[in-house]
Backbone as a ProteinNet text record, in pm:
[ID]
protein_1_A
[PRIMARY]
XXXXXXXXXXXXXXXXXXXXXXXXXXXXXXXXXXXXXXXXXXXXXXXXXXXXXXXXXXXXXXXXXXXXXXXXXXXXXXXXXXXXXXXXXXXXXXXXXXXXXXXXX
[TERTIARY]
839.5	918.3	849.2	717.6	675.5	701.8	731.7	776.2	934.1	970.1	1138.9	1150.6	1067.2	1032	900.8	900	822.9	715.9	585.8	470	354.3	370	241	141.9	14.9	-134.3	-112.2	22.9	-21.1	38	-2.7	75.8	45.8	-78.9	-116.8	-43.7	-51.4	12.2	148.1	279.2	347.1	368.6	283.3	303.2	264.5	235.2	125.7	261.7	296.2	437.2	555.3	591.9	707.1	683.2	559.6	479.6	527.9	450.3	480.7	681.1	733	896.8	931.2	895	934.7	889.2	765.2	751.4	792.1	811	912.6	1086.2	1101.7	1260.5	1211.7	1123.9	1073.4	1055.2	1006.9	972.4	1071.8	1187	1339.8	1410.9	1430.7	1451.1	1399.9	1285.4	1229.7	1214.5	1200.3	1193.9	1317.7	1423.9	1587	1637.6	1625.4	1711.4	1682.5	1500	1462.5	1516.2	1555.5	1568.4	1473.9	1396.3	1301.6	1361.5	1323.2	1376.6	1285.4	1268.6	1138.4	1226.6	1155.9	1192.8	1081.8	1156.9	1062	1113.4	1051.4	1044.9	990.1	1025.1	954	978.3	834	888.9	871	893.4	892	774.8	795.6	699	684.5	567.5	493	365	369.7	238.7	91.7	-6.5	-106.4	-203.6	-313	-463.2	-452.9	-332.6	-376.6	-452.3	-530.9	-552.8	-645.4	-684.1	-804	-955	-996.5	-1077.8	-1095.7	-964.2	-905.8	-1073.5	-1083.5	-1157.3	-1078.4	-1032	-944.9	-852.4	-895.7	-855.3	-630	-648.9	-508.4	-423	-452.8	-376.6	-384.5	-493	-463.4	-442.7	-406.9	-296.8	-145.7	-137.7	-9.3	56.7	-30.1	8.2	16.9	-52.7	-64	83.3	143.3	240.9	353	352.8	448	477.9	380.2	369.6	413.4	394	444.6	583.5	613.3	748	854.6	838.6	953.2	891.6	1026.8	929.7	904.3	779.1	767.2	738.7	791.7	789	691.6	663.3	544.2	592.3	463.2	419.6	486.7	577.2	651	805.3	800.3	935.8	981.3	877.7	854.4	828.4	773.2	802.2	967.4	1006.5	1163.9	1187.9	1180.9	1288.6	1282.4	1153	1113.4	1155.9	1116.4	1209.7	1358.7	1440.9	1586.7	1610.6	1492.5	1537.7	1511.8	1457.4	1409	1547.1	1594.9	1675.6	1839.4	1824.5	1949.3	1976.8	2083	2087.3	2066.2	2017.3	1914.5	1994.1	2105.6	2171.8	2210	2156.2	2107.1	2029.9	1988.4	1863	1891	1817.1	1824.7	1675.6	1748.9	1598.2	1520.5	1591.9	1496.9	1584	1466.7	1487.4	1433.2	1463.8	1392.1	1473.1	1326.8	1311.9	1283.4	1368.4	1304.2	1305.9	1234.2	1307.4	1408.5	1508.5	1655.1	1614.2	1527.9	1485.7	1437.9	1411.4	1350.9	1483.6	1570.6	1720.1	1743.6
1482.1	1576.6	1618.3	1579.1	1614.5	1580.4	1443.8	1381.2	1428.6	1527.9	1574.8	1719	1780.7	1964.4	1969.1	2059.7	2137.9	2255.7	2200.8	2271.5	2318.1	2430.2	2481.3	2436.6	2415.8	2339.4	2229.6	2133.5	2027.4	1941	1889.6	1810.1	1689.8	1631.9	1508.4	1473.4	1518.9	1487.4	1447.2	1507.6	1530.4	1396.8	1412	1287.9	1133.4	1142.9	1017	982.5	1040.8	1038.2	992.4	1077.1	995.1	851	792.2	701.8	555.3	660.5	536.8	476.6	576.3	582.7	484.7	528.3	445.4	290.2	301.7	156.8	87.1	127.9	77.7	61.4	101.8	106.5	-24.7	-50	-235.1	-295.3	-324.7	-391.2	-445.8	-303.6	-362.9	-449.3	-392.6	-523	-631.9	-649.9	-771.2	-875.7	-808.5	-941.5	-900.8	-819.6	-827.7	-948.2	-1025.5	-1139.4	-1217	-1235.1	-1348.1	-1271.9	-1148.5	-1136.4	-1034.1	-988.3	-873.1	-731.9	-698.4	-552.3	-438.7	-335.3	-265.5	-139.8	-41.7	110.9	201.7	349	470.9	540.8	580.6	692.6	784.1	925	1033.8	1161.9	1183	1335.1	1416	1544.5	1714.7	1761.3	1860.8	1974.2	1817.3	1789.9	1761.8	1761.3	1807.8	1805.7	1665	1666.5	1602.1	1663.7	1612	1649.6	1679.5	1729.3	1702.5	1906.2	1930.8	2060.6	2065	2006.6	2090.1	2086.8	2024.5	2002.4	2105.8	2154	2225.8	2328.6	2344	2469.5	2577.8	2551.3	2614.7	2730	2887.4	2894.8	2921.9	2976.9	2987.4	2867.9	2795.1	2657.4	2560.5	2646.9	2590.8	2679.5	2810.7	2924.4	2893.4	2802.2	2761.7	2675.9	2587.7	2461.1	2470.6	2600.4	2624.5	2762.4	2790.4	2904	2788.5	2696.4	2588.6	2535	2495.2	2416.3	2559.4	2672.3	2767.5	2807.5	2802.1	2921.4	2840.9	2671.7	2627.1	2528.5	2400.2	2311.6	2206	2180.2	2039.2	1905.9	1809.8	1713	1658	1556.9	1499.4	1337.2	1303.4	1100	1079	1099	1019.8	1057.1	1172.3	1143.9	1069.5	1069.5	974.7	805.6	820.1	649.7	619.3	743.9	724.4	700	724.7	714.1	563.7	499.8	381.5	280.9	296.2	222.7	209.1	296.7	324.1	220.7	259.4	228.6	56.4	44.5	-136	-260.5	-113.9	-176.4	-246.5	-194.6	-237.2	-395	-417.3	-584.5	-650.2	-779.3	-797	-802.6	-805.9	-761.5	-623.7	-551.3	-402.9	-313.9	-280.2	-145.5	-46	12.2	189	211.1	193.1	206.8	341.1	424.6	554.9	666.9	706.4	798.2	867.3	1048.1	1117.8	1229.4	1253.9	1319.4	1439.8	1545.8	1648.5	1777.3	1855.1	1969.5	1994.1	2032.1	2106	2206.2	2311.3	2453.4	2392.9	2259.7	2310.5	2222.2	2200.6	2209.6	2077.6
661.8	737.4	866.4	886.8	983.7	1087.8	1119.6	1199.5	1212.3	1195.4	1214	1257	1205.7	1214.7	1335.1	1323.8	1443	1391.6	1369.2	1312.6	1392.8	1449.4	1540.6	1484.9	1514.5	1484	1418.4	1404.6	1353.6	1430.6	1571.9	1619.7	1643.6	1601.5	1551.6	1425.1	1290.4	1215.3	1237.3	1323.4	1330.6	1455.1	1516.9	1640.6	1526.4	1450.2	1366.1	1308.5	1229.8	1115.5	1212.8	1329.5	1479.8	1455.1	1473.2	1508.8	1432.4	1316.5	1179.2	1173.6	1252.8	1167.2	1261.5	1369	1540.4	1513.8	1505.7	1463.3	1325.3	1201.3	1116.6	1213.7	1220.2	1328.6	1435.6	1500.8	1563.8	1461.8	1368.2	1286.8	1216.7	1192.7	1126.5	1222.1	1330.2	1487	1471	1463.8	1450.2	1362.3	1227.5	1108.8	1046	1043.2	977.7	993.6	1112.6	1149.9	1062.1	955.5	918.9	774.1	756.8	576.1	566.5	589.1	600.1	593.9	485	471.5	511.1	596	644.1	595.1	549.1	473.2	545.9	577	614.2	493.5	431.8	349.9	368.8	406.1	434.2	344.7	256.4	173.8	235.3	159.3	182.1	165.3	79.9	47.5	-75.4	-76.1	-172.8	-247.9	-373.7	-455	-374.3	-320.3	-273.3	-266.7	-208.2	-159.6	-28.7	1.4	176.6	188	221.1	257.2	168.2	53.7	-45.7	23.2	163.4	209.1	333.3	377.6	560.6	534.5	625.6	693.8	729.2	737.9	828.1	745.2	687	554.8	633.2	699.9	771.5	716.9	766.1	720.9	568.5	528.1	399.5	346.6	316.5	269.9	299.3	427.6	496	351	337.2	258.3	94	71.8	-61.2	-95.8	-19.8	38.5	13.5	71.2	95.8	-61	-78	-245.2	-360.7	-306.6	-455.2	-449.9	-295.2	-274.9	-337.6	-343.8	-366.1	-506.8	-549.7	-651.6	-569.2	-542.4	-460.9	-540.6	-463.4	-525.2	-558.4	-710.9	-749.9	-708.7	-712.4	-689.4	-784.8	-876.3	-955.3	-899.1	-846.3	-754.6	-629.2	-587.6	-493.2	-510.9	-644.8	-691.5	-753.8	-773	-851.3	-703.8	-614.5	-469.1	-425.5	-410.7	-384.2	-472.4	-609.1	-707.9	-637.4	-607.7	-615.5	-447	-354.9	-242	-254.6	-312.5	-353.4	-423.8	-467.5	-587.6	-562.2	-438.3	-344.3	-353.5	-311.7	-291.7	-175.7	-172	-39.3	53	97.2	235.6	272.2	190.4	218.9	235.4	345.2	341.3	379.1	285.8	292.8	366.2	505.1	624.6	655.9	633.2	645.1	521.9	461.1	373.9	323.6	405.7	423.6	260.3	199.4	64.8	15.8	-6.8	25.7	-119.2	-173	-280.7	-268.6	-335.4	-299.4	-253.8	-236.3	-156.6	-52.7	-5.9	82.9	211.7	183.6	254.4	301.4
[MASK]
+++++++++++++++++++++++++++++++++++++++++++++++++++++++++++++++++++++++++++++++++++++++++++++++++++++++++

């Protein structure tokens, strides 16, 4: 989601994630013609490691605020999505698919 929302102090992350989606979106341009299926998948609020290291205690109160207020998603929901997005038939892709809690909209 970062790459879609707008997060004061994180705008590397947020420029990195643009990045990754933009270039999946060339990549689907480019090898679709041969049969190549290219997927962005992007989650939400999700259960990870990202912050257990921050210095920064502001921002990792941010992220731990984020992960309680709502239910965030676990790596097995996120493997149920990938499973599902795989499962298509090969003249179909589900090219970007962005994943999110029901709270978090």
């Amino acid at each position: 989601m970062a790459g879609h929302s707008l997060y004061p102090g994180w705008s590397v992350c947020c420029a990195t994630k643009s990045a990754v989606a933009h270039l999946t979106r060339n990549l689907r341009a480019e090898l679709g013609p041969r049969g190549v299926r290219g997927k962005n998948i992007e989650p939400g609020v999700t259960v990870t490691e990202l912050g257990h290291d921050m210095r920064d205690i502001s921002m990792q109160t941010f992220l731990t605020r984020m992960r309680t207020d709502l239910r965030p998603l676990t790596a097995e929901d996120i493997a149920d999505t990938i499973a599902f997005a795989v499962s298509v038939p090969a003249h179909v892709n589900g090219a970007e698919l962005v994943v999110v809690p029901v709270q978090q909209g």
